[in-house]
PyMOL commands that place a pseudoatom at each C-alpha (Angstrom):
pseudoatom trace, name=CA, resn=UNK, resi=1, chain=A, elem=C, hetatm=0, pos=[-47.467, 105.393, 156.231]
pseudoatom trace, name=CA, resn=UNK, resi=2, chain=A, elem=C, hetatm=0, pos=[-46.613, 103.810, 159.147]
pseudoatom trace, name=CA, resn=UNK, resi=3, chain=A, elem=C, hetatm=0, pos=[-43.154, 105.007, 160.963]
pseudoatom trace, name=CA, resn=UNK, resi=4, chain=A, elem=C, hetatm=0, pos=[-39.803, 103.280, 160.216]
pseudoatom trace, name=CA, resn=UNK, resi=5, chain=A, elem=C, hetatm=0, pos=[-39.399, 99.673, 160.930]
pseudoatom trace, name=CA, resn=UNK, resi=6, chain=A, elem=C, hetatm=0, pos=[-43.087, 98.952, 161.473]
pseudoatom trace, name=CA, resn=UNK, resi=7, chain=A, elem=C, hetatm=0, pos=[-44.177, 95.140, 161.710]
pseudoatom trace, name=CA, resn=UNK, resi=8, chain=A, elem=C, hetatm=0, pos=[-47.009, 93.421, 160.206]
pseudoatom trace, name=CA, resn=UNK, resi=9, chain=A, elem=C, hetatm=0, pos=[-49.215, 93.209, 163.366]
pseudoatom trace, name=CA, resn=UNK, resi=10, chain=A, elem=C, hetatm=0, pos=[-48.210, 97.288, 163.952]
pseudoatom trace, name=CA, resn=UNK, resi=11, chain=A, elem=C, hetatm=0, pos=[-52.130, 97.605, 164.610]
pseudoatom trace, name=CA, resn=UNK, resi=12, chain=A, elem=C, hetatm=0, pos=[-52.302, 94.551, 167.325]
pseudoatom trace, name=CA, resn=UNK, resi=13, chain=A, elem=C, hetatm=0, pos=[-49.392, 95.859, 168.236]
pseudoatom trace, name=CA, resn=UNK, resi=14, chain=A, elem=C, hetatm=0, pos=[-49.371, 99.650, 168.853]
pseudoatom trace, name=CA, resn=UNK, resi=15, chain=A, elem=C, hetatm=0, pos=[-50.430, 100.814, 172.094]
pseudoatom trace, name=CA, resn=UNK, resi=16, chain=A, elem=C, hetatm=0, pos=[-50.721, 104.741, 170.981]
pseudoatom trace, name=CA, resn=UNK, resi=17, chain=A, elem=C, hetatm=0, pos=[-48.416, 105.567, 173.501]
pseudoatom trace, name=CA, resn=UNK, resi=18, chain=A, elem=C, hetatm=0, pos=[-46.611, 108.302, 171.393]
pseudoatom trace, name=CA, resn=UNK, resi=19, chain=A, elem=C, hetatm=0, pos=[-43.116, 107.584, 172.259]
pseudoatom trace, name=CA, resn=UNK, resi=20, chain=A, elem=C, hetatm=0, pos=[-41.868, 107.866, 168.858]
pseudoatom trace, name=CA, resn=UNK, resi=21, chain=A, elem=C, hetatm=0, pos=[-43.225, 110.525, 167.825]
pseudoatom trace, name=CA, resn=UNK, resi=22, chain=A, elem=C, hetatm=0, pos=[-41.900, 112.288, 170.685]
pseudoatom trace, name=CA, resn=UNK, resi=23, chain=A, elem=C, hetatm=0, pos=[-38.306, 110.177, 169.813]
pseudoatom trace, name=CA, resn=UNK, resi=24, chain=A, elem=C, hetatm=0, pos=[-38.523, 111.195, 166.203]
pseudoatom trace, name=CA, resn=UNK, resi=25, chain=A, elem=C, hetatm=0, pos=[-35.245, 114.288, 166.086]
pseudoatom trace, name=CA, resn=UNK, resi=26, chain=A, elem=C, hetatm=0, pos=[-37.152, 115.542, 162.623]
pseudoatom trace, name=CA, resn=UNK, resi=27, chain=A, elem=C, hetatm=0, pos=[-41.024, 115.320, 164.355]
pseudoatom trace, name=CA, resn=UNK, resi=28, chain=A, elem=C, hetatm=0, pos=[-41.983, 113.836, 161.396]
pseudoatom trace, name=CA, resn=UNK, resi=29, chain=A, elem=C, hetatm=0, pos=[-43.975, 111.408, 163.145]
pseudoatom trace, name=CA, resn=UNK, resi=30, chain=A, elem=C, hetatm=0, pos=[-47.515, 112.328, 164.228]
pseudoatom trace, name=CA, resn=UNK, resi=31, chain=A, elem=C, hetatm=0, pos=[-50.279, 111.033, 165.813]
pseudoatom trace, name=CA, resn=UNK, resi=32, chain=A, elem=C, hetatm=0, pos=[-53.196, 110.090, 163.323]
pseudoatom trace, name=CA, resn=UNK, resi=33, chain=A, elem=C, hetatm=0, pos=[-57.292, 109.574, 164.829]
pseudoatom trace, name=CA, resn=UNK, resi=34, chain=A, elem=C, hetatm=0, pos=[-58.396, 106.780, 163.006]
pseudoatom trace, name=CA, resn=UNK, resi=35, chain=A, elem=C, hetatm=0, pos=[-61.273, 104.228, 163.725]
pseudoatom trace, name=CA, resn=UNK, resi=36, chain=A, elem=C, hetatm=0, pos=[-59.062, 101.580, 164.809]
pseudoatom trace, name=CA, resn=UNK, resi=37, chain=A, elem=C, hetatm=0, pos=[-59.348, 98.116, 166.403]
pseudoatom trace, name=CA, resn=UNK, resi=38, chain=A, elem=C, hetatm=0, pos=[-56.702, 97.377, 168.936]
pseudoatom trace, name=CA, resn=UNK, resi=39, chain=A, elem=C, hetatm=0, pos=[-54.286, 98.613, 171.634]
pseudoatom trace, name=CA, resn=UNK, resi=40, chain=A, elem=C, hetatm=0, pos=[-53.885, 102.134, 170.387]
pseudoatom trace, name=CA, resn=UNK, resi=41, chain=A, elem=C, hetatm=0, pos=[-57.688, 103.224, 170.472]
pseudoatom trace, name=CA, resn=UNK, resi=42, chain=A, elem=C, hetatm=0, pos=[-58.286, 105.523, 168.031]
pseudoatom trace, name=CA, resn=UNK, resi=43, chain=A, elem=C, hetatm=0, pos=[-54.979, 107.135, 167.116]
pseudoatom trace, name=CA, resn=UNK, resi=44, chain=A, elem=C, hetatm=0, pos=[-51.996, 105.781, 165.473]
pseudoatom trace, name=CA, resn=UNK, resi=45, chain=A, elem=C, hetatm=0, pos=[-48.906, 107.198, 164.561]
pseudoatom trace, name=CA, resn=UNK, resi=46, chain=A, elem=C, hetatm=0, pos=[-47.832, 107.757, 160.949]
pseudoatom trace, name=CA, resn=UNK, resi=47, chain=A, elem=C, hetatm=0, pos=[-44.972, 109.531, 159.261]
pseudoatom trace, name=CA, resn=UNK, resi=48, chain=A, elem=C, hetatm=0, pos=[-45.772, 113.244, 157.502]
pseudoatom trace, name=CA, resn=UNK, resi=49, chain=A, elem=C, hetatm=0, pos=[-43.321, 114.362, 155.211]
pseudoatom trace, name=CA, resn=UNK, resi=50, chain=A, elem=C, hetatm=0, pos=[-44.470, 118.063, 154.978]
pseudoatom trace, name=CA, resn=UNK, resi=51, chain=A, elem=C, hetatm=0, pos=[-42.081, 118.980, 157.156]
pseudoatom trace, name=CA, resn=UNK, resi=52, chain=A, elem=C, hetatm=0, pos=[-38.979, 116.835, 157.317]
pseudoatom trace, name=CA, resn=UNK, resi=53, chain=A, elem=C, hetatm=0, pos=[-37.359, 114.180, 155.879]
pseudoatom trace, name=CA, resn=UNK, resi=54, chain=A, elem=C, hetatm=0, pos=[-36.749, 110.832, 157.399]
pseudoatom trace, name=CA, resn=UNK, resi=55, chain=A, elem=C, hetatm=0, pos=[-32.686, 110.107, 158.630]
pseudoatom trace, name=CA, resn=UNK, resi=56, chain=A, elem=C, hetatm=0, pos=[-33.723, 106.597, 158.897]
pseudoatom trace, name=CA, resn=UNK, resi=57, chain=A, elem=C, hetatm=0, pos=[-31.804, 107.160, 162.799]
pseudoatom trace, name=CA, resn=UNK, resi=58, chain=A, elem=C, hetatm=0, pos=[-33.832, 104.332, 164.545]
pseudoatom trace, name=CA, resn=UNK, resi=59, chain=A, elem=C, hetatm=0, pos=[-35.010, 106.470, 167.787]
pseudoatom trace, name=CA, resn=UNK, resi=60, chain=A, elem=C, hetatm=0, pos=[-38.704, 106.060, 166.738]
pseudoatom trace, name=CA, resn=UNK, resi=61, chain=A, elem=C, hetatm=0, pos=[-38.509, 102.346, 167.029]
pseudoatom trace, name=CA, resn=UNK, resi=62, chain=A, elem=C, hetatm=0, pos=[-35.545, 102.300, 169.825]
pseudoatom trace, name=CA, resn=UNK, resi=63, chain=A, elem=C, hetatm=0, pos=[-38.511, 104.043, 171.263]
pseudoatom trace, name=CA, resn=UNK, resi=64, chain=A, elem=C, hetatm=0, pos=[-41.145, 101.460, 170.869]
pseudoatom trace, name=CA, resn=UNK, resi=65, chain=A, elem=C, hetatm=0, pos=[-41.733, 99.550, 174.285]
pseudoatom trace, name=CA, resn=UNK, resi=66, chain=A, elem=C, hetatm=0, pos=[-44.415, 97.295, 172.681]
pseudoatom trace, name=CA, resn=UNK, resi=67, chain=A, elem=C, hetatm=0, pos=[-42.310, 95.705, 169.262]
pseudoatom trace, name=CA, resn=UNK, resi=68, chain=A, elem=C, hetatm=0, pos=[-44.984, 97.666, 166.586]
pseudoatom trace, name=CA, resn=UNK, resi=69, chain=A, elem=C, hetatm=0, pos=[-41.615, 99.056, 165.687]
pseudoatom trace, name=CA, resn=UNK, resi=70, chain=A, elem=C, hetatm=0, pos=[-38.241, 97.227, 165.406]
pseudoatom trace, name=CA, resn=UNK, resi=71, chain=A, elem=C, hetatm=0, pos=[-35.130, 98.786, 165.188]
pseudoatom trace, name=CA, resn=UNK, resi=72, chain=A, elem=C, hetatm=0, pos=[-33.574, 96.081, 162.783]
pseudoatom trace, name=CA, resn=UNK, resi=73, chain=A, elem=C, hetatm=0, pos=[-36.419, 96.470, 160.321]
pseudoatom trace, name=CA, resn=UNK, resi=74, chain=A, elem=C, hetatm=0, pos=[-35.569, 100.605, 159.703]
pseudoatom trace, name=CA, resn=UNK, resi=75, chain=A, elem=C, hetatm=0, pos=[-33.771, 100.383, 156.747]
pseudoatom trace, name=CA, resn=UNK, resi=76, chain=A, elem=C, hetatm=0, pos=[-36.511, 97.985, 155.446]
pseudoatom trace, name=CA, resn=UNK, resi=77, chain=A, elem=C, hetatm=0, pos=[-38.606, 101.149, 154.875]
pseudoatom trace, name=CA, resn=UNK, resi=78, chain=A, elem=C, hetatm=0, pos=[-40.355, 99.959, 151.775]
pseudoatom trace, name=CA, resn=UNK, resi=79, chain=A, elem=C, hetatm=0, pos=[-41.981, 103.009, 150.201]
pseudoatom trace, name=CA, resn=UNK, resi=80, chain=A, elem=C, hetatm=0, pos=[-41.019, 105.413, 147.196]
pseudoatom trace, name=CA, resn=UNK, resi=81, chain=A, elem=C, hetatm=0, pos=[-41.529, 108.687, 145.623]
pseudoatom trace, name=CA, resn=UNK, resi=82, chain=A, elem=C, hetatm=0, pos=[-43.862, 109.075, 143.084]
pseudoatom trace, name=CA, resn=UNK, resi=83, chain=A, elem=C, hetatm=0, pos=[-44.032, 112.131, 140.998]
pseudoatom trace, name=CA, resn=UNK, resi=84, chain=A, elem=C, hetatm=0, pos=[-48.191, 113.280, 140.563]
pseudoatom trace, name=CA, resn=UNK, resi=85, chain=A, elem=C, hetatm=0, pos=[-49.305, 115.486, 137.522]
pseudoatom trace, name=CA, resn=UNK, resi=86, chain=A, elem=C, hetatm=0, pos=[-49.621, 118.255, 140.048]
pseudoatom trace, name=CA, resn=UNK, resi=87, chain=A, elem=C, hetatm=0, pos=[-45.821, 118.815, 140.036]
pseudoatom trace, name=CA, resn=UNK, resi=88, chain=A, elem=C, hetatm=0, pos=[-45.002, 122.696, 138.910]
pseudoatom trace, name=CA, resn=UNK, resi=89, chain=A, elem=C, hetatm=0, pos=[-42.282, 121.676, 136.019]
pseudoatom trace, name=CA, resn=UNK, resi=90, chain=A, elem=C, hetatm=0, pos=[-44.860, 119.707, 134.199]
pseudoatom trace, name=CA, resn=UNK, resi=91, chain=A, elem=C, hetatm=0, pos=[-47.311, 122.542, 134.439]
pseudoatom trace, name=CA, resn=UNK, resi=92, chain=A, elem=C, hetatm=0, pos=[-45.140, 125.040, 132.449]
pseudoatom trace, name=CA, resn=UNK, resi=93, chain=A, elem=C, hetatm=0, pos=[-43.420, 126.766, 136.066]
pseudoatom trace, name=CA, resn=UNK, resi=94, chain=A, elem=C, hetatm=0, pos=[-39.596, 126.597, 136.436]
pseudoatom trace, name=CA, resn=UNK, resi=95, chain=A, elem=C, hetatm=0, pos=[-38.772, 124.586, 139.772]
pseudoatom trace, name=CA, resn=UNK, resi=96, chain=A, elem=C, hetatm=0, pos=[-36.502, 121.787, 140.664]
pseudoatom trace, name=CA, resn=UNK, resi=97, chain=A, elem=C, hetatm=0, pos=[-36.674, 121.993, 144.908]
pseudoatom trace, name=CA, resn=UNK, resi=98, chain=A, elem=C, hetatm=0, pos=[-37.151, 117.939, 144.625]
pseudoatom trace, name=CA, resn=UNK, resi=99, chain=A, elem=C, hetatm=0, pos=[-34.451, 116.970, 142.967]
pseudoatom trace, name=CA, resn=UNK, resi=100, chain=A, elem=C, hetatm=0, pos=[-32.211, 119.831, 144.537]
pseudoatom trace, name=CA, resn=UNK, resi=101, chain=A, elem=C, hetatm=0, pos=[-33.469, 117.900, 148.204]
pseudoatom trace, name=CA, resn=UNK, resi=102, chain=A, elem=C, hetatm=0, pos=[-32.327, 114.343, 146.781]
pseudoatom trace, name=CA, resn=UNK, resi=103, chain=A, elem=C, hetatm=0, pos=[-29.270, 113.384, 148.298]
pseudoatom trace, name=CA, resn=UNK, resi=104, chain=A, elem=C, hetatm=0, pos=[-29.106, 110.144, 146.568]
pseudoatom trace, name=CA, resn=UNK, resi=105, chain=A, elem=C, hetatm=0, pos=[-30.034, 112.167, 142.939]
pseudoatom trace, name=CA, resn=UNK, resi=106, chain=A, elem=C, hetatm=0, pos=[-32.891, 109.963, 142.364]
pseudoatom trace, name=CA, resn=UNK, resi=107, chain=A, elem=C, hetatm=0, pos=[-34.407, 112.788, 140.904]
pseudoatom trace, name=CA, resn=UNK, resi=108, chain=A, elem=C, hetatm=0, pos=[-33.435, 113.915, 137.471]
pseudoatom trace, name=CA, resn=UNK, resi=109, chain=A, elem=C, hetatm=0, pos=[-35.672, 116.520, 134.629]
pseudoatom trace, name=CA, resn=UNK, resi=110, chain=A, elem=C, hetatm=0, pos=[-35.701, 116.057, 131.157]
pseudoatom trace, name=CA, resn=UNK, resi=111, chain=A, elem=C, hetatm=0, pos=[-36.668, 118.746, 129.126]
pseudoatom trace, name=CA, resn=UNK, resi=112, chain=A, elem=C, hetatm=0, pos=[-39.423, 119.281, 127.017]
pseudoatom trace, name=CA, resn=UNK, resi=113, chain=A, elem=C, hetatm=0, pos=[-40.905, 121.454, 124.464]
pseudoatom trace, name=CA, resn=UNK, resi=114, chain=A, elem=C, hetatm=0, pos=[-43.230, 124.503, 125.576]
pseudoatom trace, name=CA, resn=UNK, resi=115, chain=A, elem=C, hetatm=0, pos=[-40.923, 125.298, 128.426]
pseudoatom trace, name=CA, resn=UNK, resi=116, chain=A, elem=C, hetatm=0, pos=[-41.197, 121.792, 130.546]
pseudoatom trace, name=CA, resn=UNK, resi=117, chain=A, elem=C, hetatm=0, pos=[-39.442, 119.673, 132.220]
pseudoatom trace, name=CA, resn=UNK, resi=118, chain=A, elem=C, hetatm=0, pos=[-40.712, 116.063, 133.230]
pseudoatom trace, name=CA, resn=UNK, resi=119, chain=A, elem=C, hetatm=0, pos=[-39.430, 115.121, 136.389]
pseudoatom trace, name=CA, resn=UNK, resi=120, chain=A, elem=C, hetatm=0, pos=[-38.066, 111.189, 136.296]
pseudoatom trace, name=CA, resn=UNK, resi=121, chain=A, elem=C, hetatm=0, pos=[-37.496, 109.281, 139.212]
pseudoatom trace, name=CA, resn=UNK, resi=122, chain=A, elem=C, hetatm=0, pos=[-35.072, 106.150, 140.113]
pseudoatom trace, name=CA, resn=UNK, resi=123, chain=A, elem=C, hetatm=0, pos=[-36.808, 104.147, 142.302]
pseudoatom trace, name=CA, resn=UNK, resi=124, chain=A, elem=C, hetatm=0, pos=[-34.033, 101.872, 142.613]
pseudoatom trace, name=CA, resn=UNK, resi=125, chain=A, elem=C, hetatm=0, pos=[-31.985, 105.304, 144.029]
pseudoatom trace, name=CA, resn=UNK, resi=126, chain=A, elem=C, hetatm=0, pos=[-34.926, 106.162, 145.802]
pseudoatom trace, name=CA, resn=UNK, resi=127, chain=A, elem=C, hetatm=0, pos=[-34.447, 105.604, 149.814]
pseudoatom trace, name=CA, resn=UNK, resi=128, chain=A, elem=C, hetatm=0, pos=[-38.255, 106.862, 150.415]
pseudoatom trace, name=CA, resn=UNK, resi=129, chain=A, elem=C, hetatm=0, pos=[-36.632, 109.573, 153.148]
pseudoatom trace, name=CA, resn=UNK, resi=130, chain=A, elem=C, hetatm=0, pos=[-39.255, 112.393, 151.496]
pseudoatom trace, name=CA, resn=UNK, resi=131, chain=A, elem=C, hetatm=0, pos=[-36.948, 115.021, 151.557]
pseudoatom trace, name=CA, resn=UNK, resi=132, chain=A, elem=C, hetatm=0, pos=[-38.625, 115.709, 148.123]
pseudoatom trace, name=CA, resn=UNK, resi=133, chain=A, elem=C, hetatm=0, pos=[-41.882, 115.808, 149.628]
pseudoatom trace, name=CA, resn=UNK, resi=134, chain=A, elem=C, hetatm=0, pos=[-40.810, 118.469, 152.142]
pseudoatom trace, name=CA, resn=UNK, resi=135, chain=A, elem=C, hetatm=0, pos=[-39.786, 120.441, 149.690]
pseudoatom trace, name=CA, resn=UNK, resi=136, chain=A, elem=C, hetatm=0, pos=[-42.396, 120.570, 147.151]
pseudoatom trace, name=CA, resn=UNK, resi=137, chain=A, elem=C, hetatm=0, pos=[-44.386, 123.511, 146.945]
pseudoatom trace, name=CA, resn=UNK, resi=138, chain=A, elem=C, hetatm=0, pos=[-46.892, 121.767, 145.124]
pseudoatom trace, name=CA, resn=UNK, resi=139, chain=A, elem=C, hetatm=0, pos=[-47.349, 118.675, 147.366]
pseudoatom trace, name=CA, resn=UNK, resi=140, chain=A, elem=C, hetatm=0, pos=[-46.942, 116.576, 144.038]
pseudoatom trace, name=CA, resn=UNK, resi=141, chain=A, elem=C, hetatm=0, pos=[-44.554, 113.824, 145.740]
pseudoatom trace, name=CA, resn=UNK, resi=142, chain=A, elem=C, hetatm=0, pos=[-46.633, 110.668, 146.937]
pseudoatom trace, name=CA, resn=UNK, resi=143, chain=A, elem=C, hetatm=0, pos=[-45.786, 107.825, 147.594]
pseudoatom trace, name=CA, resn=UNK, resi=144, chain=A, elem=C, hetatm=0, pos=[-46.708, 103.893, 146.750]
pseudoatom trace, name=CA, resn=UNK, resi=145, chain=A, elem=C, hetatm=0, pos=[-45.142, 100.961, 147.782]
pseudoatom trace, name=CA, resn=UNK, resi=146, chain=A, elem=C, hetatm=0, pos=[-43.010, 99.177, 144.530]
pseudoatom trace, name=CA, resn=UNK, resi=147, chain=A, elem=C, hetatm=0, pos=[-44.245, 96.178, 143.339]
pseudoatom trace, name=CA, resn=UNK, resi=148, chain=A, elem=C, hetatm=0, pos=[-42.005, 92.747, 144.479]
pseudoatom trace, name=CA, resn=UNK, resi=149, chain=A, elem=C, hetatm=0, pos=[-40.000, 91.701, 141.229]
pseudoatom trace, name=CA, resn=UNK, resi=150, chain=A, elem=C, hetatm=0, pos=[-41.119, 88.168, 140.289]
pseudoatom trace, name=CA, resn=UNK, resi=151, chain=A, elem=C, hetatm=0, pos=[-38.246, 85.848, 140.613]
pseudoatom trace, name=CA, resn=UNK, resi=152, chain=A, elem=C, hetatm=0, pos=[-36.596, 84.840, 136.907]
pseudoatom trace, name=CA, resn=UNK, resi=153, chain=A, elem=C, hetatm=0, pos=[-37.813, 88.631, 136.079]
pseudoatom trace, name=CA, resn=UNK, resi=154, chain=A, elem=C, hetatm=0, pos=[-34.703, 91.084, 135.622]
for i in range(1, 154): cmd.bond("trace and resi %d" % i, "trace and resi %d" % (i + 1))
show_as sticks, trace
zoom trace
């Protein structure tokens, strides 16, 4: 995942300079060696969740002297939790630390025989900030890009 307000030519774009990385408050964002055509070489940077959670503040790409990031495009941040079959609850093991990290309660459980609890997420409450994924002991929280809704669907 690319940081917070990326553009669609972030690859042309990127020069691999690490200044928002080094602008990131959480240090969430961290420098990735990839085989990579362009500016940045062979590193790029990319967000990682196993730490921190994402503030959506805007100092990676007030950072950004080359426009791979742009500040007005932030809270455009278009990816969301998803729940793997890895999570502890589903296995039979009591924990809740995702939906305890939600701020925006995204996360709900809804029991289940045998001791369960199936962990449902709102993807339309879901800001993608992976405060969830920081706090998973498991390291069940991905995360996918939604779908667009078809127009005339509702």
């Amino acid at each position: 995942m690319r940081p917070p307000g990326a553009q669609s030519g972030f690859s042309q774009l990127c020069n691999g300079c690490g200044a928002c990385a080094r602008a990131c408050p959480e240090a969430l964002i961290i420098r990735h060696e990839i085989r990579q055509e362009g500016p940045a070489g062979g590193s790029t940077p990319v967000v990682d969740f196993s730490k921190a959670a994402c503030t959506f503040c805007g100092a990676c790409a007030a950072a950004c002297e080359t426009g791979a990031l742009r500040s007005e495009a932030v809270s455009d941040w278009p990816w969301r939790a998803v729940i793997t079959d890895s999570c502890l609850s589903l296995n039979g093991i009591s924990c809740r630390s995702c939906e305890d990290a939600c701020a925006p309660r995204a996360i709900r459980f809804r029991l289940m025989t045998g001791g369960r609890a199936a962990p449902e997420l709102d993807t339309a409450q879901c800001t993608g900030c992976g405060a969830c994924a920081a706090t998973c002991p498991a390291g069940a929280v991905a995360f996918e890009r939604p779908a667009p809704v078809a127009e005339g669907s509702g």
